[in-house]
ZADRENLUM-172065 format. One record per residue (C-alpha): residue number from 1; residue in three letters; chain; x, y, z. Coordinates in nm, 2 decimals, always signed. Example, Ala and Ser with C-alpha at 12.3 -4.5 7.8 and 13.67 -1.06 7.14 Angstrom:
+------+------+-------+--------+--------+--------+
: resi : resn : chain :     px :     py :     pz :
+------+------+-------+--------+--------+--------+
:    1 :  ALA :     A :  +1.23 :  -0.45 :  +0.78 :
:    2 :  SER :     A :  +1.37 :  -0.11 :  +0.71 :
+------+------+-------+--------+--------+--------+
***
This chain:
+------+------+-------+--------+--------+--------+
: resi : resn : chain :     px :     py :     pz :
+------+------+-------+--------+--------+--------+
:    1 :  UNK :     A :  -2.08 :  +7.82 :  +1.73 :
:    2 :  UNK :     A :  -1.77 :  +7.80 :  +1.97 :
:    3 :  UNK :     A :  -2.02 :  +7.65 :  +2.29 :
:    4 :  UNK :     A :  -1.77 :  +7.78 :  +2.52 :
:    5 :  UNK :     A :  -1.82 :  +7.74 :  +2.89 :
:    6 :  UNK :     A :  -1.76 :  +8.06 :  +3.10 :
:    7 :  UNK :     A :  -1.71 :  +8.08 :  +3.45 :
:    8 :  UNK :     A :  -1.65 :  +8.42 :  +3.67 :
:    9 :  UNK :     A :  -1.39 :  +8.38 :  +3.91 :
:   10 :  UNK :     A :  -1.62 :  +8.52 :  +4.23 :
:   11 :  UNK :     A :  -1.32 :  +8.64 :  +4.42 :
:   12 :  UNK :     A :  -1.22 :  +8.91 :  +4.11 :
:   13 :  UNK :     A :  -1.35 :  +9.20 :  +4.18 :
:   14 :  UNK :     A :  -1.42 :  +9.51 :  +4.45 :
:   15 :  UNK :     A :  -1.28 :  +9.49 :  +4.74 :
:   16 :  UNK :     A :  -1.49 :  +9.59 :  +5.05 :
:   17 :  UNK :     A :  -1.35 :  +9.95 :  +5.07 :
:   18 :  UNK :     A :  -1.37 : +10.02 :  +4.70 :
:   19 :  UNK :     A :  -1.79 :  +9.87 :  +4.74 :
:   20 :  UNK :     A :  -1.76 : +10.11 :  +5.06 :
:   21 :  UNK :     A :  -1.69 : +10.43 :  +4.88 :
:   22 :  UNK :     A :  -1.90 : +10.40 :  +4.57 :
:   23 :  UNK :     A :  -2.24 : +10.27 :  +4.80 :
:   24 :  UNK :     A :  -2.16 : +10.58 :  +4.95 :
:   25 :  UNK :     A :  -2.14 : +10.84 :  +4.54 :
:   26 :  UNK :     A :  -2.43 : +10.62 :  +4.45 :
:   27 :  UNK :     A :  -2.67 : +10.73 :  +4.74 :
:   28 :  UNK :     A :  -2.56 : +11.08 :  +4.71 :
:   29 :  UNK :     A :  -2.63 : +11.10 :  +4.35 :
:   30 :  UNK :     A :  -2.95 : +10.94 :  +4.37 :
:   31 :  UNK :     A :  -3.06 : +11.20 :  +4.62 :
:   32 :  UNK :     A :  -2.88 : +11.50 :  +4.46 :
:   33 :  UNK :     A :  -2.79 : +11.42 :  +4.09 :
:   34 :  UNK :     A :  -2.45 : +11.56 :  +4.17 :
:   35 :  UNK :     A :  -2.13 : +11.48 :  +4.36 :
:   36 :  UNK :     A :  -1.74 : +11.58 :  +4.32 :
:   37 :  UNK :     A :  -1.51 : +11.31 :  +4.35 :
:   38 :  UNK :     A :  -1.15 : +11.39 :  +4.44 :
:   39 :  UNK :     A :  -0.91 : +11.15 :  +4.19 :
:   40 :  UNK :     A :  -1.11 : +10.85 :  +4.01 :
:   41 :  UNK :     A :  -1.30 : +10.70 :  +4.25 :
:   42 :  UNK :     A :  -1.16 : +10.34 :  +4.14 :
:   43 :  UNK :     A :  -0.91 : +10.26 :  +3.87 :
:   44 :  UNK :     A :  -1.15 : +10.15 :  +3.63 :
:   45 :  UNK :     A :  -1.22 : +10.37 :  +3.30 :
:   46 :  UNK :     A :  -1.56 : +10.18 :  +3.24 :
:   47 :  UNK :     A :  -1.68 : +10.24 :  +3.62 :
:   48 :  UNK :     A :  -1.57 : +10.59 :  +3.62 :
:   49 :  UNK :     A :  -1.82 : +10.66 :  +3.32 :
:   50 :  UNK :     A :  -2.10 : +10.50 :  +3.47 :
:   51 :  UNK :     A :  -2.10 : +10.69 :  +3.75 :
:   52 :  UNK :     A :  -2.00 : +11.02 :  +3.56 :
:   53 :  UNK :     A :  -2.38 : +10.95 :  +3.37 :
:   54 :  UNK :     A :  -2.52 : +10.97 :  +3.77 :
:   55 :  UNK :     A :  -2.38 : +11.30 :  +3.80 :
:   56 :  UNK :     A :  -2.04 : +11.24 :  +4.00 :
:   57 :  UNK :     A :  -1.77 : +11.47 :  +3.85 :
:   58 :  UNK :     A :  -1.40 : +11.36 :  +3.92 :
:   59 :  UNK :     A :  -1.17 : +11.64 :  +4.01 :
:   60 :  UNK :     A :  -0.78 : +11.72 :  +4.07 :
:   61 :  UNK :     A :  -0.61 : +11.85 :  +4.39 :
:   62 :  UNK :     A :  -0.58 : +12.20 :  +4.17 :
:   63 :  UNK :     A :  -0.93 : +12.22 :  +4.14 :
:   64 :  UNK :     A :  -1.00 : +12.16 :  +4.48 :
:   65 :  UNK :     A :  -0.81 : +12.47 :  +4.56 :
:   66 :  UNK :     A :  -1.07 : +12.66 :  +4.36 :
:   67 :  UNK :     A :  -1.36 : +12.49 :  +4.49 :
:   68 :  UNK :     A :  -1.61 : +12.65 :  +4.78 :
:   69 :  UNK :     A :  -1.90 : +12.57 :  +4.92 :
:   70 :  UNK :     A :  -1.90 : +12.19 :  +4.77 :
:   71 :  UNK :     A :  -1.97 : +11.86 :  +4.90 :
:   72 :  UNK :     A :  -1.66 : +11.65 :  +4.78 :
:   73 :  UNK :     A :  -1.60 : +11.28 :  +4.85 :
:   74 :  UNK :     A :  -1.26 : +11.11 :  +4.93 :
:   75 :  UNK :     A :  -1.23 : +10.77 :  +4.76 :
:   76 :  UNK :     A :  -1.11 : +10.47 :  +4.93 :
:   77 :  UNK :     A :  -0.72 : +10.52 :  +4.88 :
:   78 :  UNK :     A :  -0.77 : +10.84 :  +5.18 :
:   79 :  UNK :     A :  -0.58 : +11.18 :  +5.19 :
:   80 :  UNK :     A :  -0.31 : +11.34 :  +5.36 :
:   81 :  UNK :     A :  -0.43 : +11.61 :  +5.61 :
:   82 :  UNK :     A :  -0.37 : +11.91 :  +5.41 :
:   83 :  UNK :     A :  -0.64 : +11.79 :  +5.23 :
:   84 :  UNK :     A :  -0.91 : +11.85 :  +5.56 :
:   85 :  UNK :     A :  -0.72 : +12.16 :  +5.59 :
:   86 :  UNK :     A :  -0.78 : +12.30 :  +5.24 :
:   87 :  UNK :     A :  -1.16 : +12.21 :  +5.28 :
:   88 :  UNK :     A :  -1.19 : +12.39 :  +5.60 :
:   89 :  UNK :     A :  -1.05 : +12.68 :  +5.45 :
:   90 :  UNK :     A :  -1.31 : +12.65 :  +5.14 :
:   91 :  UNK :     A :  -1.61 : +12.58 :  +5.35 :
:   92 :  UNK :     A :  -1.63 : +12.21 :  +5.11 :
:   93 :  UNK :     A :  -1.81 : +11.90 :  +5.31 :
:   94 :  UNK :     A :  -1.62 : +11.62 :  +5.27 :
:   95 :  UNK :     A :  -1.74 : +11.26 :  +5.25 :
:   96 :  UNK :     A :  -1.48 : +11.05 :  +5.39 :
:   97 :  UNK :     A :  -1.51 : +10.72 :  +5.23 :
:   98 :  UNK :     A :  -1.15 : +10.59 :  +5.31 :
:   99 :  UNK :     A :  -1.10 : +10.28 :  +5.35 :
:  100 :  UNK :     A :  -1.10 : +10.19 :  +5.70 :
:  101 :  UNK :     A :  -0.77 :  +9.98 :  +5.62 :
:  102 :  UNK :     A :  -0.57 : +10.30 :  +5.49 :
:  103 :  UNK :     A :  -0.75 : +10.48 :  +5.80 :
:  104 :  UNK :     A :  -0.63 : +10.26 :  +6.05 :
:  105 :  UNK :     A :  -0.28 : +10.24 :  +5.86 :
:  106 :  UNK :     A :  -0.26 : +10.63 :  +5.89 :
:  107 :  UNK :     A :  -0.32 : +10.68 :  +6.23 :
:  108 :  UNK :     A :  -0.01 : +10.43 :  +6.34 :
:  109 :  UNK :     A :  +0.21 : +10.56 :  +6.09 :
:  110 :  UNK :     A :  +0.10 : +10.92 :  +6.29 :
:  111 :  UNK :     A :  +0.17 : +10.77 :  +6.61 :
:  112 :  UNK :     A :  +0.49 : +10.67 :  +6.49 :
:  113 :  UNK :     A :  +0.57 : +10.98 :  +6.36 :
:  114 :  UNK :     A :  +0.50 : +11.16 :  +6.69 :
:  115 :  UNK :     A :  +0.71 : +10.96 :  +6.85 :
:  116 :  UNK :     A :  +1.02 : +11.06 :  +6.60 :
:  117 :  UNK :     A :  +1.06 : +10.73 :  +6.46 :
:  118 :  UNK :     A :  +1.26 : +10.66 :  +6.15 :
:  119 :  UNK :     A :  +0.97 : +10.52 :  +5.90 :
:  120 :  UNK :     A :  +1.00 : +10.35 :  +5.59 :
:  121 :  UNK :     A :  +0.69 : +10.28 :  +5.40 :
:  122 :  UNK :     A :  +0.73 :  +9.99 :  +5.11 :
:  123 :  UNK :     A :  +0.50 : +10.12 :  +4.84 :
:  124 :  UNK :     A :  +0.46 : +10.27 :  +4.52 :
:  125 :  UNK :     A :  +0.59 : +10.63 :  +4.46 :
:  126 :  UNK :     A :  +0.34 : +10.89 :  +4.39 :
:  127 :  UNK :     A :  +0.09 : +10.62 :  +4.42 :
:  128 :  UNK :     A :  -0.29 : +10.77 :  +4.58 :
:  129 :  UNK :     A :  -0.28 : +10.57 :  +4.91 :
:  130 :  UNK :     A :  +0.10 : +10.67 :  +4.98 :
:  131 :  UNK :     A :  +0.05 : +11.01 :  +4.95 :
:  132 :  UNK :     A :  -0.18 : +11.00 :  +5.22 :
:  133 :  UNK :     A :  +0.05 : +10.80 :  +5.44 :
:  134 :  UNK :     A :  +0.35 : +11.03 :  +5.36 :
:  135 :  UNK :     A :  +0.15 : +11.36 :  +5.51 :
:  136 :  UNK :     A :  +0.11 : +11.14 :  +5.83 :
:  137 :  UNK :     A :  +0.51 : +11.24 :  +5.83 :
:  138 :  UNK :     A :  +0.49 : +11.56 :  +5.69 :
:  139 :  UNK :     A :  +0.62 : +11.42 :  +5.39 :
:  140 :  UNK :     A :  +0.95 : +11.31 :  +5.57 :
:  141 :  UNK :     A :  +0.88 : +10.93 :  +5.59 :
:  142 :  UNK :     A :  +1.15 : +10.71 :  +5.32 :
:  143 :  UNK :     A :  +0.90 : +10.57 :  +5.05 :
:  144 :  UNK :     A :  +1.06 : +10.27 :  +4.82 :
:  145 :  UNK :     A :  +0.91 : +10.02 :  +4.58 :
:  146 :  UNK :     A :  +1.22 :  +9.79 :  +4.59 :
:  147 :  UNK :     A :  +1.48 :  +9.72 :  +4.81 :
:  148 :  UNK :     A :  +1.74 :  +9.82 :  +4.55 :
:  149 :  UNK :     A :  +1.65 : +10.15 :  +4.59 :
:  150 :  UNK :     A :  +1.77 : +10.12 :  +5.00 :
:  151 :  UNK :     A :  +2.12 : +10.22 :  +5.06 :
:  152 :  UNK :     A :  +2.18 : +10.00 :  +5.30 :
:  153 :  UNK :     A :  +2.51 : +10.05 :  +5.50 :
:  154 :  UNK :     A :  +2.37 : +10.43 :  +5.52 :
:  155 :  UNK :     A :  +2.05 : +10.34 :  +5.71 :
:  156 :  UNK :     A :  +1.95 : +10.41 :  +6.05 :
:  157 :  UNK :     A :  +2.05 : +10.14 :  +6.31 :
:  158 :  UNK :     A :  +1.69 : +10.09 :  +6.34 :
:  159 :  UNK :     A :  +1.39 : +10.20 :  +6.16 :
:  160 :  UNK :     A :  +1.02 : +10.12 :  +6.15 :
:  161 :  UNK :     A :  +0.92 :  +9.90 :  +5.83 :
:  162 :  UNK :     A :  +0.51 : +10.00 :  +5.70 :
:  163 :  UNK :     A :  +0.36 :  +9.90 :  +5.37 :
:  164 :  UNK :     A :  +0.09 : +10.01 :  +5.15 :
:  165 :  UNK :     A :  -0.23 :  +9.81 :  +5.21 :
:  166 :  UNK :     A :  -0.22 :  +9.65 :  +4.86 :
:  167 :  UNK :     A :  +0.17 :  +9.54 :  +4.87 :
:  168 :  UNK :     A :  +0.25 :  +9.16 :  +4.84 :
:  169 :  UNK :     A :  +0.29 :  +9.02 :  +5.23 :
:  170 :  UNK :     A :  +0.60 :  +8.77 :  +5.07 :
:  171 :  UNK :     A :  +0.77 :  +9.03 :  +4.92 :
:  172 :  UNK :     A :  +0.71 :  +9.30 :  +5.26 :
:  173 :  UNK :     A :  +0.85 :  +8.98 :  +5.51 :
:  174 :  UNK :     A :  +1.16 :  +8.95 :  +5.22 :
:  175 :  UNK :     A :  +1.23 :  +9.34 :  +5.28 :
:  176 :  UNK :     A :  +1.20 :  +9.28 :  +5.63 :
:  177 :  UNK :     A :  +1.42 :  +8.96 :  +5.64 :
:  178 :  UNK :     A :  +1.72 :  +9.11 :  +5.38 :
:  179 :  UNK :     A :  +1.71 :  +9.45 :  +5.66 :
:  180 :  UNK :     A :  +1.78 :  +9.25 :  +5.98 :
:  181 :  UNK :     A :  +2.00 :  +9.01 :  +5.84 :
:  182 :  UNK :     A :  +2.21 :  +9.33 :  +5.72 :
:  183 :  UNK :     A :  +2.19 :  +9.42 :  +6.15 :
:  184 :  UNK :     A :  +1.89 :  +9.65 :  +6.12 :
:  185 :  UNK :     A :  +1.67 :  +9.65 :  +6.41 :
:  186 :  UNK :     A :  +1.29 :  +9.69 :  +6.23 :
:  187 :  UNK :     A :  +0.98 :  +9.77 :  +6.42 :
:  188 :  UNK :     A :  +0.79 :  +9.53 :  +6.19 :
:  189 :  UNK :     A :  +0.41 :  +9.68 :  +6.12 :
:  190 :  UNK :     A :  +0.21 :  +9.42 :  +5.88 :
:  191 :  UNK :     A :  -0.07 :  +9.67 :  +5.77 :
:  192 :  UNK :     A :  -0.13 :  +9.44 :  +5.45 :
:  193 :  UNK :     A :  -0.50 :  +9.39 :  +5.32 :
:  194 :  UNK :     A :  -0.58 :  +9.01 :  +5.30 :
:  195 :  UNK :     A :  -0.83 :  +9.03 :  +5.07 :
:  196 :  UNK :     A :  -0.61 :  +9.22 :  +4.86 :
:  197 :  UNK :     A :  -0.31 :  +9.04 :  +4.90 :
:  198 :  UNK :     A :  -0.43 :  +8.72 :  +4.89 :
:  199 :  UNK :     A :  -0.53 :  +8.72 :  +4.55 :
:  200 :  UNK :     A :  -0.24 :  +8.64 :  +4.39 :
:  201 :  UNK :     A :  -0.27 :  +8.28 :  +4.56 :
:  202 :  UNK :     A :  -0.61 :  +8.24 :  +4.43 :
:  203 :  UNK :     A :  -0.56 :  +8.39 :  +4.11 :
:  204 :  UNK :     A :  -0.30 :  +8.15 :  +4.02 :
:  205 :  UNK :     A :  -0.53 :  +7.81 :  +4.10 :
:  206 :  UNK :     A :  -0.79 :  +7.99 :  +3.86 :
:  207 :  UNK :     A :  -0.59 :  +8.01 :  +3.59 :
:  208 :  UNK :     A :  -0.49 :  +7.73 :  +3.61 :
:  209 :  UNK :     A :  -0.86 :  +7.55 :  +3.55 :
:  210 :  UNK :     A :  -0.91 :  +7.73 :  +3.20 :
:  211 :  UNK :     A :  -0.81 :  +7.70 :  +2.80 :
:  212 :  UNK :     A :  -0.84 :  +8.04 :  +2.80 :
:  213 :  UNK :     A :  -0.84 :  +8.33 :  +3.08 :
:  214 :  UNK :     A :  -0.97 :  +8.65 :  +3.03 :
:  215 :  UNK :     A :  -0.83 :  +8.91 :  +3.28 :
:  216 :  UNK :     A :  -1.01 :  +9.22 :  +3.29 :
:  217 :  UNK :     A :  -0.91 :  +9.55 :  +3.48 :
:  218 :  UNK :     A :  -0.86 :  +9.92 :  +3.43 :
:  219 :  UNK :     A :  -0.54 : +10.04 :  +3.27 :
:  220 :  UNK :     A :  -0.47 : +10.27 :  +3.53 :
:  221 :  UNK :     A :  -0.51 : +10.00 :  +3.82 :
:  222 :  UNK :     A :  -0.17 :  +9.91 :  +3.96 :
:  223 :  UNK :     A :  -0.31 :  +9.57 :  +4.14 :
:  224 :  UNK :     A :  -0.45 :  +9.52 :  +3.74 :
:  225 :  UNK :     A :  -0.13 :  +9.48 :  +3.63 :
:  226 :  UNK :     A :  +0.04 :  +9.25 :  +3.94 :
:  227 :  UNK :     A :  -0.27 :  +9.01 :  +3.89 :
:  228 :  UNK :     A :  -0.28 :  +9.03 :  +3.51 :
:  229 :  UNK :     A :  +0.11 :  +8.89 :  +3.49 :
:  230 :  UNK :     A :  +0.05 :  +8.63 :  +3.78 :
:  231 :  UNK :     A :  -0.23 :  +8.49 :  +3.53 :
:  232 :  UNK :     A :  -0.05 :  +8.52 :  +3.29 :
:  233 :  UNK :     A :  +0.27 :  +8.33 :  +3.38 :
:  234 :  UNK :     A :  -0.03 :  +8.03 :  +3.49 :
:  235 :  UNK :     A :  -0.20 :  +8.06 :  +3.20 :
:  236 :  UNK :     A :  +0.01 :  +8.13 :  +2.86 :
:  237 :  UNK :     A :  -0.37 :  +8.20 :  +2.69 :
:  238 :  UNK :     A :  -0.44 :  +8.47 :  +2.94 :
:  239 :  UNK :     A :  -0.59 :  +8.79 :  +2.78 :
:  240 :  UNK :     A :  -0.60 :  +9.16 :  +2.94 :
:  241 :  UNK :     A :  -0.91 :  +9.34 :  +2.84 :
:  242 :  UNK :     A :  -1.02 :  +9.67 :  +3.02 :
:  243 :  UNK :     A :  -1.36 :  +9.67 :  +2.85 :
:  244 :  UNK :     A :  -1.59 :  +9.45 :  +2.59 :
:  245 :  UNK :     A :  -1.47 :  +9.63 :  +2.29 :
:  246 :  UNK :     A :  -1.12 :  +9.47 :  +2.37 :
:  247 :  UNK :     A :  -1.28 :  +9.13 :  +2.38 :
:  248 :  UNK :     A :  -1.15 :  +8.91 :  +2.02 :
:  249 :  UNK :     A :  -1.30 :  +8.58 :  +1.92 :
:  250 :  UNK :     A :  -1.02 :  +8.48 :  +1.75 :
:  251 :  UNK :     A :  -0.85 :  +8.37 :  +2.09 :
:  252 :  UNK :     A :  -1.14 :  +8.09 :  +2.15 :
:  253 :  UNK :     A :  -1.13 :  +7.75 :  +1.99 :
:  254 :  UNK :     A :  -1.47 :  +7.53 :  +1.99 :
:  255 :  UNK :     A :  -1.59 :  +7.36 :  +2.34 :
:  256 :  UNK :     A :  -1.33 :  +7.53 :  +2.50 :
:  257 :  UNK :     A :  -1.36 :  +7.63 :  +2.92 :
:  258 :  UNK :     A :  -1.28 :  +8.02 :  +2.94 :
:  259 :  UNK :     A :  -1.26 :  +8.21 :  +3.29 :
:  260 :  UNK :     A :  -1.34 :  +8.57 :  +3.34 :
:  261 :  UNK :     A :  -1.16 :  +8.73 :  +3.67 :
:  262 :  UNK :     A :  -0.99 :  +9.07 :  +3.74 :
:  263 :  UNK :     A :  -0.90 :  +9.33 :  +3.95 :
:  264 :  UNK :     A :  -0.98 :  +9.47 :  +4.33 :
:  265 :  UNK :     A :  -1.12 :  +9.76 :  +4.12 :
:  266 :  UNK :     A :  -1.30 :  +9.55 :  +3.84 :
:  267 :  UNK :     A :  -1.67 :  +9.57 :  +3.86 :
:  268 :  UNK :     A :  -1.85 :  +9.24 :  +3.85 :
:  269 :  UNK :     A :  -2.10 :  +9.37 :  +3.61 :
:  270 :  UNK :     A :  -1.83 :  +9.45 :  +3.39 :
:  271 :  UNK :     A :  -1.69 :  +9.10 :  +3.39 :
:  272 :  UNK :     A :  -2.08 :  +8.95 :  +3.37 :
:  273 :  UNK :     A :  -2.10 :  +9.15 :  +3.05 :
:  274 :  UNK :     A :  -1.80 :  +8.97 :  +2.87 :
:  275 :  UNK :     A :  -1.93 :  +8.65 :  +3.01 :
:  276 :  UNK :     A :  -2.30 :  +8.72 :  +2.85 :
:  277 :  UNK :     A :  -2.08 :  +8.83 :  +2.52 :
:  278 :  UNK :     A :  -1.88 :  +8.50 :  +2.52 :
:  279 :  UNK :     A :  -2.20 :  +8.26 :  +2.53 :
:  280 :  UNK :     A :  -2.33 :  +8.43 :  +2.24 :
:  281 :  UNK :     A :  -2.05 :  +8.32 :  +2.02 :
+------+------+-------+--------+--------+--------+
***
């Protein structure tokens, strides 16, 4: 018997507009059986299959384009508008469950765009969210993931700096600092999720607590793998496990203190499960 004692760090996982968006498959299913999702509807393989066993079927941009007479439902990261447009044209129902973060971060980076300013968004390339901010622009907004990817003597004189909600604040005021020391005038826009961003503070006073950390998140979930590191650079004995199969008793010695935390996209009942396996041992 190890008698390990397992605590759940209760800020891991969803953040409100991932609970948002799935609240919103789950009643559909339950009165339908059947839902289309456009992308996974979080970044979490064992979440994705739960809800697959409801009914809700995940789909690609492609197979939109084939799709009529559907009832579709945009996950929290949003879309660009040529996504409403194709829908229209197919006579598909949508159900919007953007965030209302990404929404609200969408419509300024609109406004600015009407206005013909020169917008850079700090975020990652290709990346869900972004490609919804980038047809706010018509795909003529700069996107970059690091400064080192700027030019900077080539820049406009002055620009207007937006980030993807999930970016680190630190590292967004850096950009910002390194661009006006370098004489660019910025038009600063802080569209950051707190909840989101402020993980990395807690995150690292968790793992700080425990012998052993167990950090479990999606492989596909870009956050995952910020949070994961910060753990682990806290915590040496910091494991990344994206379901219980992953789980190894071999990394727990006896009366040791383990803590379970994760992702913006882990589900808690997923991280409940490893604590329930852990006791057992």
């Amino acid at each position: 018997m190890f008698n390990l004692s397992v605590d759940i760090d209760n800020n891991s996982g969803f953040c409100f507009g991932v609970v948002y968006a799935i609240e919103m498959a789950e009643d559909i299913l339950e009165e339908e059986g059947n839902l289309y999702c456009l992308g996974d509807i979080v970044h979490n393989d064992e979440e994705v299959k739960r809800l697959e066993k409801k009914g809700l079927k995940i789909i690609n941009h492609e197979q939109l384009k084939l799709l009529t007479n559907a009832k579709v439902l945009i996950r929290a990261h949003g879309e660009p508008p040529a996504t409403y447009q194709m829908a229209l044209q197919n006579n598909l129902e949508l159900i919007d469950a953007s965030c209302p973060v990404v929404l609200k971060l969408q419509n300024r980076i609109k406004n600015s765009f009407d206005k013909e300013e020169q917008i850079y968004i700090y975020g990652k390339h290709g990346h869900a969210e972004v490609v919804g901010l980038l047809g706010q622009t018509n795909n003529e907004a700069v996107v970059f993931q690091d400064i080192a990817e700027l030019d900077i003597p080539t820049l406009p004189r002055e620009l207007t700096l937006y980030s993807q909600t999930t970016k680190s604040t630190d590292k967004f005021y850096e950009i910002n600092r390194i661009l006006e020391e370098n004489g660019i005038t910025v038009k600063t826009n802080d569209t950051i999720c707190r909840q989101v961003s402020n993980r990395d503070k807690e995150l690292r006073d968790f793992a700080r607590k425990f012998d052993v950390v167990v950090f479990v998140s999606g492989t596909k979930s870009s956050n995952g793998k910020v949070l994961y590191r910060i753990c682990a650079d806290q915590n040496p004995r910091t494991h990344f496990v994206s379901s219980l199969a992953d789980v190894k008793s071999e990394w727990f010695g006896k009366n040791e203190s383990v803590g379970i935390c994760g992702a913006t996209s882990t589900p808690m009942w997923l991280m409940e499960e490893i604590k329930s396996h852990l006791q057992k041992l």
